[in-house]
Structures are given as structure tokens and as C-alpha cells.
N, C-alpha and C positions, 0 to 999 in steps of 0.2 A: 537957311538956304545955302549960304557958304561951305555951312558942313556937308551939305546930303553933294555939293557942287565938287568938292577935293574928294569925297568918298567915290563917285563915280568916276572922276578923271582917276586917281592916283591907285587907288585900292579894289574899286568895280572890277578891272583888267584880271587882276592876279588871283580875285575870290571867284573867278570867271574860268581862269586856267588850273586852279586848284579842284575848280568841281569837274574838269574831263579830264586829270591826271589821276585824282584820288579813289574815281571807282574802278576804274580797271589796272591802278596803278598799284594801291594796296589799303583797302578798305578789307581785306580780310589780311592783309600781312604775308599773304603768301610769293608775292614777288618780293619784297622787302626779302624773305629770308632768301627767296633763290636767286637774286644779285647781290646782294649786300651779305649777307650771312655766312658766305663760304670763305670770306674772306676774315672771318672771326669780327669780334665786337668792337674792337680799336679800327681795325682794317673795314670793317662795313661804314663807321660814323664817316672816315677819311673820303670813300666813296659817294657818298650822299653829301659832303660837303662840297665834291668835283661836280655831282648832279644838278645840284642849286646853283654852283656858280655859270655853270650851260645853262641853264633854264634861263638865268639871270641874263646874259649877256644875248641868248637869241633870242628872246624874249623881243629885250631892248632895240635891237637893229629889226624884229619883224615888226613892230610897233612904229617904230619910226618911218618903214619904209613905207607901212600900210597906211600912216597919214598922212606922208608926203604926196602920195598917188590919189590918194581918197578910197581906200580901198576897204567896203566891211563888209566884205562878201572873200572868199576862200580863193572863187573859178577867177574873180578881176584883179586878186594878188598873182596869181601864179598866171594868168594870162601877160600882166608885164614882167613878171622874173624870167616867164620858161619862154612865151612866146607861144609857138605852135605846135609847143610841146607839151601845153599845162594839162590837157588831159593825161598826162601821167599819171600826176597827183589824184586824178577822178581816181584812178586805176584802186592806187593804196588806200584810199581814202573808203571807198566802200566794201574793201576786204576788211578795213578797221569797224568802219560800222557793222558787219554783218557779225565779226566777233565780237565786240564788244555787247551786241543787242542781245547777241544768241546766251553769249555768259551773263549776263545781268538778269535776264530774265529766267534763266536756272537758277541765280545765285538768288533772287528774289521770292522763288518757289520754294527752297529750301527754307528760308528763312521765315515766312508764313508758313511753314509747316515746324518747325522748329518751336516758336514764338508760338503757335495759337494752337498745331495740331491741325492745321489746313489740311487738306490735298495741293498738292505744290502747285496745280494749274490756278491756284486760285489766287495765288501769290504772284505769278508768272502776269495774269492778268490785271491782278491792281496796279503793277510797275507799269504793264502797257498803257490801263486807262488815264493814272496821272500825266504820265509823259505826252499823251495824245493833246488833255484838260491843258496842259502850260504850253505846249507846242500852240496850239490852235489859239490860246490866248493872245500869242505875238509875244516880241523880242521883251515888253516891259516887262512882263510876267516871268518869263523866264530870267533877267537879272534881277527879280526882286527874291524869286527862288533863291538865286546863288546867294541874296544878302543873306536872307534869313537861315536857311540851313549852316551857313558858316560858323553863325552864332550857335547853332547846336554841334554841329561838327567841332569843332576849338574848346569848345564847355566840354563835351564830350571825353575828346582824348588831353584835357589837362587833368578833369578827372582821373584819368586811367592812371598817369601819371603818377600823378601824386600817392595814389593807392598802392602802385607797386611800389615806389620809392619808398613808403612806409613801409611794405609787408615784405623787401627783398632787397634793399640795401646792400647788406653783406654781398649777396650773389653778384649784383650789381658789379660793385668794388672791385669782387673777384673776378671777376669776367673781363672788366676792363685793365685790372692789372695783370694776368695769364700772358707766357707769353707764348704767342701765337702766331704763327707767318702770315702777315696783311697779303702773301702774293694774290693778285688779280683786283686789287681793291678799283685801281685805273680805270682797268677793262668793263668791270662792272659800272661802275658811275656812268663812264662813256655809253654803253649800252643801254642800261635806263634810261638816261637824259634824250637819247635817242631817241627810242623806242616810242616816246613818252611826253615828247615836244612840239609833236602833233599837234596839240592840244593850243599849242599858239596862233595856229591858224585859225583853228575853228572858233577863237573867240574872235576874233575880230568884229561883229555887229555891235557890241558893247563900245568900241573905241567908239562910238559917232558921239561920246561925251568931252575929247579929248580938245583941246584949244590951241596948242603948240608942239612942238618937237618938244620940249623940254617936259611937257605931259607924257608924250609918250615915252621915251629914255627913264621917269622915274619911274610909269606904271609897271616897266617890262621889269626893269631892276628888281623892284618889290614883287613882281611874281614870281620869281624863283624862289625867297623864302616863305613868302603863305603857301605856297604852294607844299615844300618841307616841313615844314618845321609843325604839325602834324605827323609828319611818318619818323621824324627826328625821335619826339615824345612815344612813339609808337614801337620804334626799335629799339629803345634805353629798357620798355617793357618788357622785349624776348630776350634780352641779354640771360638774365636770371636762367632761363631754360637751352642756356648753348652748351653741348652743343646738340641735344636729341631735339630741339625746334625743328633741325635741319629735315627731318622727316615728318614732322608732322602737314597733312594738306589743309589744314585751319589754323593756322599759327596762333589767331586773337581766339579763337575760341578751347585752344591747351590755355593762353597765359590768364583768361579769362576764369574759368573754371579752377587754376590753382589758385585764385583770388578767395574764391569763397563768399562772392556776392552775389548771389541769383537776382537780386535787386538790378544790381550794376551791370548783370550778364543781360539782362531784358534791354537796357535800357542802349547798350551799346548795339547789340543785333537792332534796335530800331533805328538808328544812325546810320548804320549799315543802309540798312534800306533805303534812307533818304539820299545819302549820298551815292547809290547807284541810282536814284530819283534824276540827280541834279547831272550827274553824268551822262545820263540817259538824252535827256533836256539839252546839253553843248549837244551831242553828237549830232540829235534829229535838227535842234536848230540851224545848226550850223551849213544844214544839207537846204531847210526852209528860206534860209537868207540867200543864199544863191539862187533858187526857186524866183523868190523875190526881184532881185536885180534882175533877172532875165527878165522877167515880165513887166518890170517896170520901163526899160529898154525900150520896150514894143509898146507902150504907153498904153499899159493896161496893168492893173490891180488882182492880184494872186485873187480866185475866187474862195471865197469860205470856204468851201465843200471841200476842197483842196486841201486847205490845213487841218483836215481832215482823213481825207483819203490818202494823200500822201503819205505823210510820216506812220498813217494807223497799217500803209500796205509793206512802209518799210521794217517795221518791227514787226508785225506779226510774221512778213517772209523770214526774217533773219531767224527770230523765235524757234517759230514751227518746222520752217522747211530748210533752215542751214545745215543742222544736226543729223536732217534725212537721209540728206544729200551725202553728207561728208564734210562740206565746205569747213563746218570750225575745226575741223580736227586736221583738215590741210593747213588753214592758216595757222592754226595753236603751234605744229609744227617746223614755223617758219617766221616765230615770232622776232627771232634775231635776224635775219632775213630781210625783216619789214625794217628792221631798226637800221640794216645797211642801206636799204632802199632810201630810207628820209634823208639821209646824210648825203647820198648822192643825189635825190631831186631837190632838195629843200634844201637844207642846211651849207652843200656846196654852191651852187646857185646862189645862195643868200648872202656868202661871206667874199665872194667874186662879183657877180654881172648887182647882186644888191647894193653892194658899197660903193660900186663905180658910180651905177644912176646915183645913189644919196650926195656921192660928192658933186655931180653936177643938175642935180633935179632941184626945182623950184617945188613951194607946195602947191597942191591944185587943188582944187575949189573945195571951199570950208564945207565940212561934214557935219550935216543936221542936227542940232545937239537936241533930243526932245526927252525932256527931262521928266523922270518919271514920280523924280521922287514929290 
């Protein structure tokens, strides 16, 4: 009971921020190469190590601020950060789900067609019908997801790991001894960690395991490297292939194929899958647990049907009708954009009007711990 009890306070948080960082973050590798990568293989680790220590410390101060208020809902964080400005945050926040749903559910369709020889709708649809099954199950369902896929995700890319480390050492070696101009390594870390620290918010329903400040300050701390330290193991992989990676649009599916494991190439495209599963699962949760506190407010209970229709009407619009429209291809376009946008609602807000309340805020009322495990 003590273990499953430190597992949810200390490690729940960060295997929580890890499953909405790592599917649209770099579960195919392809933004790994295009922040980190231009800055060569020394210059890219340098930047991912700036990204982890952001992760790290906003993490910590959003974690802390959000239990000192009692906050596990997104709209009642940023209602005392912004005030009556927090529908900002609505603003970005559902330009992030409509991309993120719209690319997962392509990248999902590819992948059952890839793997089985689908037609891609049909791949498109098992990502939707899982996501709706753990959404509608409630918040427990969904952290049990995050446990378990970890365990495959982590197994997964040490696998990888280890495999290239055997079969490309030399290249390795040579990559990181080359010498190469780390310029932009900064800029890039900064912009990911950005871009990408969203993802602190929307876990917030998971903290109601949390018991003190000092639970929250370690959970945030240690989300910044589970959160890594997969994409860490993940880029040591592309080094071998710098610098023609730089153009490939499937990064793990080049480093994958010069492996030579059709075994290991199956089994990682199914990782894939899960972990745009579990990313899928933050975004729509995240949007369910606001759902939630609203109608708790009004002293009434979200109706089934709802966790149902809701998140089944958010993802099929993003899916089906974002791409029709245009909408991802304006947001794809404005991806760094989004990334200025969070620094000025969140991240500045956070580091100003958050630290003043934390220096003079009391905690307010203890946060339901109901334990799942």
C-alpha cells in the first residue's frame, strides 16, 4: 500500500506529463530532429538537457501552486493565475487539442495500415474508440493507462537503445566527437520546453493523490526527467544517421529499418500507437475534468451519456473536420507561435502573480485522495 501510495504522489505526476509530452512531442522523432537536431548531436543533448531542467522547475512551481489552491482542473488553475483573463488559456488549449487529435489520428491510421495493411480509417477509429473506452471510464482508468503503457514505453525505447548502441557505436562516437557548431542549441530547448509544458496543466486531476508541498515540488522535479530521458535514449539512436536524419519525415522509422529487426520494427510502431493512446487520454481528460468541476459547482454529476458524447464529438470534429477546414494546417504553421503564446499566458503569469500568491497563500482544503490502486 505504501508503494502504490509514493508511486501516485511522487512518479503518477511525471508518467502523467510524460504521456501528453511524448505523443505529439516525439513518438516518431520528428521534432526531436527538428529542435534538437540542427544543432548537431553534442548541441542537440545540451538543448534537451535546458528542456528537462524547464520541465523540471515549471513543473514544480505548477504543482505546488495547483495544491496550494486545490486545483485539479486546468479552467480553476488559471481562473486564480489570470483571473478574468483565463479564457485565454481555453483559447490555446483547444487549438492544441484540435491538432494534436487531428495528427494522432492520421498518425494512427498510418500506422494500422503500416502494421496490418488496414485502410488507414480503420486505425484512425481504434485510436478514437480506445480514447472514448478510458475517457468514459473516469480519471482512474486513465492513470492506470499512464502506469501501464510506461512500462511498455521505457522497455520499449531501452530496447532501442541498447540495439543501436550494439549495432552503431563507432557512428555514435563519431557523431558526438565531430566538430560541429551547437549554435541554436538554447533557442531550441527553450522552444520545445515551451511548446510542450502544456502538458503540466492538463495533468493536474492526478495530483488529488498529493499530501503536501513537498509532494508536489518532488512530483514536478521528477517530471521533467521521465518525461526525457525516453527522447534522451531516443536521440543517442539518430545520432548514427546525422546528418541526412535531418530530412527524413519519419526519423524512427529510417533508424528503425537500418536495424534490421522487422521483429523490433513491429513491435515499436505498436508503442507508437499506445503512446498516441495515452496522449490522446491527457488531452480529452483533461478537457472531461473541467467538464466535471463545472457541474460539480452546480451540484450535479456529469451525466454518462456525456462522457460519451463529449469527448466522442471532440475528436471525431478534430479528426474528420479540422483537416477540411484547414484548421491544422493554420495551427501546424504557428506551432512556435503557440510556444510564444504559453510563455506569455502561463509560464509568465506563473513565474510573477504565481510566486507572489505561493509566498503568501495558505493551503486550501485537502484534495480527495481516492486511491485507485
Amino acid at each position: 500500500m505504501q508503494f502504490w501510495s509514493a508511486l501516485n504522489r511522487y512518479l503518477l505526476p511525471g508518467l502523467a506529463f510524460k504521456a501528453v509530452v511524448i505523443g505529439g512531442g516525439y513518438a516518431t522523432g520528428r521534432e526531436l530532429v527538428e529542435f534538437f537536431m540542427p544543432a548537431g548531436p553534442v548541441g542537440g543533448l545540451q538543448g534537451m538537457l535546458l528542456a528537462t531542467a524547464l520541465w523540471s522547475g515549471v513543473c514544480a512551481l505548477t504543482f505546488l501552486f495547483a495544491f496550494r489552491i486545490g486545483a485539479t482542473d486546468y479552467h480553476n488553475f488559471f481562473r486564480n493565475l489570470l483571473g478574468r483573463f483565463d479564457f485565454l488559456f481555453e483559447v490555446i488549449y483547444f487549438a492544441f487539442l484540435v491538432l494534436v487529435l487531428s495528427i494522432f489520428g492520421s498518425a494512427a491510421g498510418a500506422l494500422g495500415a503500416s502494421l496490418f495493411g488496414l485502410p488507414e480509417l480503420v486505425g484512425t477509429l481504434a485510436l478514437i474508440a480506445l480514447t472514448l473506452t478510458v475517457v468514459a471510464l473516469g480519471q482512474g482508468a486513465a492513470e492506470t493507462l499512464f502506469k501501464y503503457v510506461s512500462v511498455l514505453l521505457y522497455g520499449v525505447y531501452a530496447i532501442f537503445l541498447v540495439l543501436c548502441l550494439a549495432s552503431f557505436m563507432p557512428e555514435i562516437r563519431a557523431g558526438l566527437s565531430r566538430a560541429i557548431p551547437t549554435t541554436g542549441w538554447a533557442t531550441g530547448g527553450i522552444t520545445y520546453a515551451s511548446y510542450n509544458v502544456i502538458g503540466a496543466v492538463l495533468i493536474l486531476p492526478v495530483l488529488r493523490h498529493l499530501k503536501s508541498d513537498r509532494d508536489a515540488v518532488i512530483a514536478g522535479l521528477l517530471s521533467g526527467p521521465l518525461a526525457m530521458i525516453p527522447a534522451l535514449a531516443f536521440f543517442t539512436c539518430l545520432i548514427p544517421f546525422y546528418p541526412n536524419i535531418l530530412h527524413e519525415p519519419l526519423p524512427s522509422d529510417f533508424a528503425l529499418k537500418a536495424l534490421h529487426i522487422p521483429v523490433f520494427h513491429f513491435a515499436f510502431q505498436g508503442m507508437v500507437f499506445f503512446a498516441l493512446l495515452e496522449c490522446s487520454v491527457g488531452f480529452v481528460q483533461a478537457f472531461m475534468a473541467r467538464l466535471d468541476v463545472h457541474n460539480e459547482r452546480r451540484g450535479r454529476q456529469t451525466p454518462p451519456a456525456l462522457r460519451i458524447v463529449v469527448p466522442g464529438a471532440i475528436t471525431l470534429g478534430s479528426v474528420f473536420i479540422a483537416a477540411n477546414v484547414g484548421l491544422v494546417a493554420l495551427i501546424a504553421d504557428g506551432y512556435r507561435m503557440m510556444a510564444y503564446a504559453i510563455l506569455l499566458i502561463y509560464i509568465a503569469p506563473l513565474l510573477t502573480i504565481g510566486v507572489a500568491r505561493l509566498l503568501r497563500l495558505k493551503r486550501a482544503a485537502p484534495i480527495a485522495d481516492e486511491s485507485i490502486a
